[in-house]
TITI-895166 format. One record per residue (C-alpha): x, y, z. Coordinates in steps of 0.2 Angstrom, whole numbers, padded with zeros to 4 digits, always signed. Layout:
N
XYZ/...
//
This chain:
158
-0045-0063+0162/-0036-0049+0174/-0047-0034+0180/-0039-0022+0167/-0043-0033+0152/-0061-0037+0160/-0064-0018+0161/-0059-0014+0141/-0069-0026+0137/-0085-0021+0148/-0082-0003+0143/-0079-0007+0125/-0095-0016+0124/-0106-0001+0131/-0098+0011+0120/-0103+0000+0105/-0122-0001+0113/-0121+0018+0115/-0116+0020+0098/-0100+0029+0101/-0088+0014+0094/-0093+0003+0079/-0088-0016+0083/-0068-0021+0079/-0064-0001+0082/-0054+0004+0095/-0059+0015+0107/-0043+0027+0110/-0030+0023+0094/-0015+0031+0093/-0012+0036+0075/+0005+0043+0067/+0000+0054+0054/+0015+0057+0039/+0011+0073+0028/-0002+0087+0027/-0017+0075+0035/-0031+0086+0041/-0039+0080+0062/-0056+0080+0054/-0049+0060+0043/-0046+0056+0058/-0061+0055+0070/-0062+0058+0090/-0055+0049+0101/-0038+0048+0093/-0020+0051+0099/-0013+0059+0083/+0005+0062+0083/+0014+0068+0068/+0029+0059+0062/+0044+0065+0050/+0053+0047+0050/+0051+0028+0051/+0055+0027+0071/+0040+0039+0073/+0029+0025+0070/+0034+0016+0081/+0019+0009+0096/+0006+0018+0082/-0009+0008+0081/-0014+0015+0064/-0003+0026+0052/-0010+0037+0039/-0001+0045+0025/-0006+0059+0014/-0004+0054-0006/+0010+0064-0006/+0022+0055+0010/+0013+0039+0001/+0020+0044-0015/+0038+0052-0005/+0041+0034+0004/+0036+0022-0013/+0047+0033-0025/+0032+0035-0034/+0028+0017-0038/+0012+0008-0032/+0015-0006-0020/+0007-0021-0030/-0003-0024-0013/-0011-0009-0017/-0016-0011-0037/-0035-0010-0032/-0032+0005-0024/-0041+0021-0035/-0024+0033-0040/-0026+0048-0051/-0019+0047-0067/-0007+0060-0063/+0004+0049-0054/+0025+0050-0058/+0028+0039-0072/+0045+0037-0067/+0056+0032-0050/+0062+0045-0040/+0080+0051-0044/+0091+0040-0033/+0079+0024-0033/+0094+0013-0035/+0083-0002-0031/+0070+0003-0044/+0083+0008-0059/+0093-0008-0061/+0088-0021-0069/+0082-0023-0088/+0070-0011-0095/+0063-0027-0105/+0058-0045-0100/+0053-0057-0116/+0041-0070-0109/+0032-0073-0124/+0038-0092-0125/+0027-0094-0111/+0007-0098-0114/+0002-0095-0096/+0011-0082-0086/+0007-0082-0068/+0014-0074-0055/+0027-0086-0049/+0035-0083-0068/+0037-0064-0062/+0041-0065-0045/+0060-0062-0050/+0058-0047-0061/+0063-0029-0056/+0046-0019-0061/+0046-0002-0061/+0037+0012-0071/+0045+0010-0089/+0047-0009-0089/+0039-0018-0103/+0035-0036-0100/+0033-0044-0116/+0019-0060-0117/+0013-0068-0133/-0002-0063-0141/-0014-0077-0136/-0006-0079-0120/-0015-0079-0103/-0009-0069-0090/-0017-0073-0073/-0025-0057-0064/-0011-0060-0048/+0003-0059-0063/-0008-0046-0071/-0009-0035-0053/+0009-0038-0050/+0013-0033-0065/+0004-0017-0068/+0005-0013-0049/+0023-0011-0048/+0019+0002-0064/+0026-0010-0078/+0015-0011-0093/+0011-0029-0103/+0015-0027-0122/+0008-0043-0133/
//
């Protein structure tokens, strides 16, 4: 181990003891902030810098987006990494206007021949708010089919 590393490691250790650093948190981030985020989310210690555009978050060590830049940069569809996530219920029900990527495809997919949908079934499928998968009426969805599904703002009719 070379000086520099033994040193961070040494001071990062007493801070924890002191109770200034929580373990796994990093002493001096630097955080890219997108949107209206107040310094007060963000904590001391921090080297906020505020970006406007994908290159700015480059060499960040965390980024933080306010709901809105969330919102701007998904078109106003929920990742389905991020189904668990609490979101108001006054979220866009549509993609934004020029979405190409989220407006083509069918607005309908017919799966109902199938008596287990998992997620491997709708992997392929375009979802975007105003979808309608179609599953039969004793079906079983899996919850990963279920989270895809629903997190990419497509709704399941039986």
């Amino acid at each position: 181990m070379d000086n520099e590393a033994l040193v961070d490691q040494v001071t990062r250790i007493i801070m924890e003891r002191l109770g200034v650093a929580k373990p796994g948190c990093p002493t001096n981030p630097v955080i890219t902030t997108f949107g209206d985020v107040p310094d007060c989310v963000l904590g001391t210690g921090a080297t906020v810098r505020r970006g406007s555009g994908p290159a700015d978050a480059d060499g960040a060590d965390f980024i933080v987006l306010s709901q809105a830049a969330f919102r701007a940069f998904h078109g106003g569809v929920i990742p389905a990494g991020l189904v668990r996530v609490a979101i108001p219920t006054s979220a866009p029900s549509a993609p934004a206007a020029g979405c190409t990527e989220c407006a083509s495809g069918p607005a309908t997919y017919d799966i109902s021949g199938k008596r287990t949908v998992t997620e491997n079934d709708i992997r392929h499928m375009e979802l975007h708010a105003g979808v309608t998968v179609k599953v039969a009426p004793k079906a079983i969805v899996t919850a990963l089919a279920r989270d895809r599904i629903v997190g990419q703002g497509a709704e399941i009719v039986r």
